[in-house]
N, C-alpha and C positions, 0 to 999 in steps of 0.2 A: 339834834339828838346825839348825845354825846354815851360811844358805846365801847367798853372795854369788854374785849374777848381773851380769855386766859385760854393757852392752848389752843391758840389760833394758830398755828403755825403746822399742826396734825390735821391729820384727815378730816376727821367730821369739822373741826373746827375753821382750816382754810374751807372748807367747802362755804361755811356759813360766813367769812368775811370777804368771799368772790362773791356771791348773792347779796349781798349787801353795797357792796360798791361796784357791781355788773350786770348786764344782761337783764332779762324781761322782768324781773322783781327788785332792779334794785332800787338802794331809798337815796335818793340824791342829798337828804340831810342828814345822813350818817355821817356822824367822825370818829373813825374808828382808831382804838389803841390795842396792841397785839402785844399779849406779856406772854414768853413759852419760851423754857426752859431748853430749848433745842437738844432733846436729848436724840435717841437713833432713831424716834419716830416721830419728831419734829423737822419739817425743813422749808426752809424760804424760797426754796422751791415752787410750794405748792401754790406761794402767792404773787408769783411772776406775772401775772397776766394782769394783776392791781396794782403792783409795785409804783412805791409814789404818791398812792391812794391813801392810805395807813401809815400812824406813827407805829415804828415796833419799840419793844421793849424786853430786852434781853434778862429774863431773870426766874427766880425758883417762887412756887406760890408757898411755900414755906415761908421766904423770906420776909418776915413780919416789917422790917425798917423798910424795903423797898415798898410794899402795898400802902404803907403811910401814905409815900409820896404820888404814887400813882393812881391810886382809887380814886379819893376829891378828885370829884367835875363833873365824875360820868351819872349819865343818866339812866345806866342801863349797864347789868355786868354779867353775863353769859361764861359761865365757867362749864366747858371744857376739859381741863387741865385735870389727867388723871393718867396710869399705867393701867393697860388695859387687858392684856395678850393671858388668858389663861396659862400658858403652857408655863408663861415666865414665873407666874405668882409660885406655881408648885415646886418650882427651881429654888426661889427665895423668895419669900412675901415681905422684906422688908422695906424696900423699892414703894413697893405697893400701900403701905400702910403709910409712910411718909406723905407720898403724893395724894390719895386719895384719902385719909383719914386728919391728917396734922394740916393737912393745906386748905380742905377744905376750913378748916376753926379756924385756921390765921386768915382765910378770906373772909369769912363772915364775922370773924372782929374789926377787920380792916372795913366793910361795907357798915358796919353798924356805927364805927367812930367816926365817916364821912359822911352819912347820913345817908347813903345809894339808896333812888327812889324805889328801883328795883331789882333785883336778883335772880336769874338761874340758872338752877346747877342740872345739871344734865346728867343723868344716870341710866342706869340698865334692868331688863326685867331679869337679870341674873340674882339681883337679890333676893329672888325668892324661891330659889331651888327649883325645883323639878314637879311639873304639874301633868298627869297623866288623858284627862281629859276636860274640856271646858277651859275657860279661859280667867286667867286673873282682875279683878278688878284694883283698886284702887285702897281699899280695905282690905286687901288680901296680908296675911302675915309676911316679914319678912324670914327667911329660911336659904339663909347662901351657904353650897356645899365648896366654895374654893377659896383660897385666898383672897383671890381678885375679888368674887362677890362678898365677902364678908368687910374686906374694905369698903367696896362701894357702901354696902350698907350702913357701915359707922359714918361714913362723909354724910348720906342722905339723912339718917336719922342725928345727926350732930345741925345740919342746914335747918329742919325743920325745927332742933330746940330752939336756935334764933327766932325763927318767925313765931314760936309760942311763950318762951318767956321774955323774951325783948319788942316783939310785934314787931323783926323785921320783915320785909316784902319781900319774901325770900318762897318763890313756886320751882317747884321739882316734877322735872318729865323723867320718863324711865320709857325705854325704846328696846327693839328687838335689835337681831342683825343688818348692821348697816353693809353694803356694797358701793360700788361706785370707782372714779379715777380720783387717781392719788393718796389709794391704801396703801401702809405699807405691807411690804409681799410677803409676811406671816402670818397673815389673816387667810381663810380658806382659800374664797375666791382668786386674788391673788396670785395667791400661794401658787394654787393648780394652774391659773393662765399663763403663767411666767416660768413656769418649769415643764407644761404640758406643751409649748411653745416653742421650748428648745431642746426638745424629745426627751424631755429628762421622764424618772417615775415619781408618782406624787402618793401621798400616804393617806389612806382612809383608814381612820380608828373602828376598833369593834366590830361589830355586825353592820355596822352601817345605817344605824334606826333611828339615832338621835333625832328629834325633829326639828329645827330653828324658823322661826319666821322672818322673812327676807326683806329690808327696806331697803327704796334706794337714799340716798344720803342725801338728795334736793328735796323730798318729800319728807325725811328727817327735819332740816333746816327749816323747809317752810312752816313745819311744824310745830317748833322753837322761836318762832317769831310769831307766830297768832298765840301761839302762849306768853310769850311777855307781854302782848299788845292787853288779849281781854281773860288771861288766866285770872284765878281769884288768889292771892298771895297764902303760903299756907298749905296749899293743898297739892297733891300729888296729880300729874296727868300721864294719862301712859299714849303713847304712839305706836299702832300697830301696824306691820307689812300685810306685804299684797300677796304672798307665796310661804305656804308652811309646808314646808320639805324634808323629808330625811336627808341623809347626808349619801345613804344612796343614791335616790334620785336626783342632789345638784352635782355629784358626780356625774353621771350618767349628761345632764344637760350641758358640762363644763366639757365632756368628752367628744360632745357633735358639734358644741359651739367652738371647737380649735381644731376639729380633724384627726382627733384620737382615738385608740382603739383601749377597751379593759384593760389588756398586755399592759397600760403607762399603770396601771394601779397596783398598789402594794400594800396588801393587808398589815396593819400595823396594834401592837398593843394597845387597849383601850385606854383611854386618858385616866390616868386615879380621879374618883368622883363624878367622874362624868356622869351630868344631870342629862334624862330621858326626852324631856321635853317641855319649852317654853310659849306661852301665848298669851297674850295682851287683849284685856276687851279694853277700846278707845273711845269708847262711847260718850265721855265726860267733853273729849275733846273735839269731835263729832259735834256735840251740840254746841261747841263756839264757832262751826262751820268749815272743820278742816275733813279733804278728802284727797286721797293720793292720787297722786298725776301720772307717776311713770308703773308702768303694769311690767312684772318681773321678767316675760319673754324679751321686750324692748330695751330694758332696762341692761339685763345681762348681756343681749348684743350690744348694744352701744361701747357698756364695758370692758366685754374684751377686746372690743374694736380698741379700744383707747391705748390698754395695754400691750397690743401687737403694735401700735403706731408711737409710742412710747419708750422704747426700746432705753434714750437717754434717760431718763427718767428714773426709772427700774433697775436697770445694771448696774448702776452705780453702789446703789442702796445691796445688793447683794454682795457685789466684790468687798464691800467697809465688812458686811456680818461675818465674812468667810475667818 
């Protein structure tokens, strides 16, 4: 099985090319190819413990003449490869619409003129705005209140026209909040363990009500691979967590799980647009036999274990943003 990962070199994305060529899941007839545009939240880093495993390939999913040559062979293409970080889109969204709108089309012309058996593109349930009670299914409208989700949504809904006017093999997950090692450290969790860590004060928007639901990033993966195996091409699957939290309360368990007190927290301006809350029914994906493994209390300790033992890791990545 021949498998090309776009943005393998990011967080979710290494995670899903370590499981693949490691540890208790992985597929000893994986050949994997890692195309990621090493921007400040891509690093080769994350793939040190495979290294050797993987051919990489250093390049932009814009880049239409490179996809030529790299797409032909694989059997399997797991894209990844997107700008993710809300705060950033609202700064500039053009970053955003590049990566996550134009790259997705130059990849799924690229898949459609090597013939790729199959496709997927991995997205978020941010496309669909802000849901007060009950959960999204799969027919739910899309309704993105940022840049970011309004991008994602032109990529997902651009993915899908291949698989409907061209009959590419092209299946779309859409997933909550991922967690896990080797985020980079402007993502919440992160964020607060790496600052909360080095007594610094860490910033909660608003009231603090927001609600996100919490995966960890192995039970994402795992995910994203019973869907390429028995998804039905065409269709949407959503992946839902194990923990739907305010943002007070992961504060609150980020404060006991590092030995901090309120005092590190600093009421901060509410983000523009910030959506109230997000939730995923997974039931589509449920019935091809997916159930999450790691339960959010174990999951978050593991976590910040990783990021306290980590230190190389992480510092780095902060002193380049400063």
């Amino acid at each position: 099985m021949r498998i090309l990962v776009t943005g393998g070199a990011g967080f979710i994305g290494s995670h899903f090319v370590r499981s693949l060529l490691s540890g208790a899941d992985r597929d000893p007839a994986a050949r994997v190819t890692v195309l990621d545009r090493l921007t400040y939240a891509g690093n080769l880093a994350n793939l040190q413990s495979v290294e050797g495993g993987y051919t990489f390939v250093h390049g932009d999913l814009c880049d239409a003449e490179l996809l030529r040559t790299v797409v032909p062979g694989h059997d399997l293409v797991v894209n990844f490869a997107a700008e993710s970080h809300v705060d950033r889109s609202i700064e500039g969204a053009a970053d955003f619409v590049h990566s996550n709108v134009l790259g997705v089309q130059t990849l799924m012309e690229a898949c459609l003129a090597a013939g790729t058996p199959r496709i997927v593109h991995v997205s978020t349930d941010e496309v669909y705005g802000s849901i007060e009670t009950g959960s999204w299914d799969e027919s739910a409208p899309l309704s993105p209140n940022s840049p970011y989700a309004a991008s994602k949504a032109g990529g997902d809904v651009l993915a899908l026209s291949y698989a409907r006017t061209h009959g590419l093999p092209v299946l779309l997950t859409r997933c909550g909040n991922n967690y896990g090692p080797h985020q980079y450290p402007e993502k919440v969790i992160p964020l607060f363990v790496t600052r909360l860590t080095d007594g610094r004060k860490v910033p909660l928007y608003g009231d603090g009500g927001n609600v996100r639901d919490w995966i960890h990033v192995d039970d994402h993966c795992r995910a994203i691979r019973l869907t390429a195996e028995l998804g039905e091409p065409g269709e949407v699957h959503h992946i839902a967590g194990t923990a739907e939290l305010t943002n007070l309360e992961l504060t609150e368990r980020l404060l006991a799980a590092t030995g901090s007190t309120w005092e590190r927290v600093e009421r901060v301006t509410d983000r523009k647009g910030h959506d109230r809350r997000y939730s995923l029914d997974d039931s589509r994906l449920r019935a091809l036999g997916y159930r999450p493994r790691v339960g959010f209390a174990e999951g978050l300790a593991e976590t910040v274990a990783w990021y306290t033992a980590n230190r190389d890791w992480w510092e780095p990545l902060l002193k380049r943003s400063q």
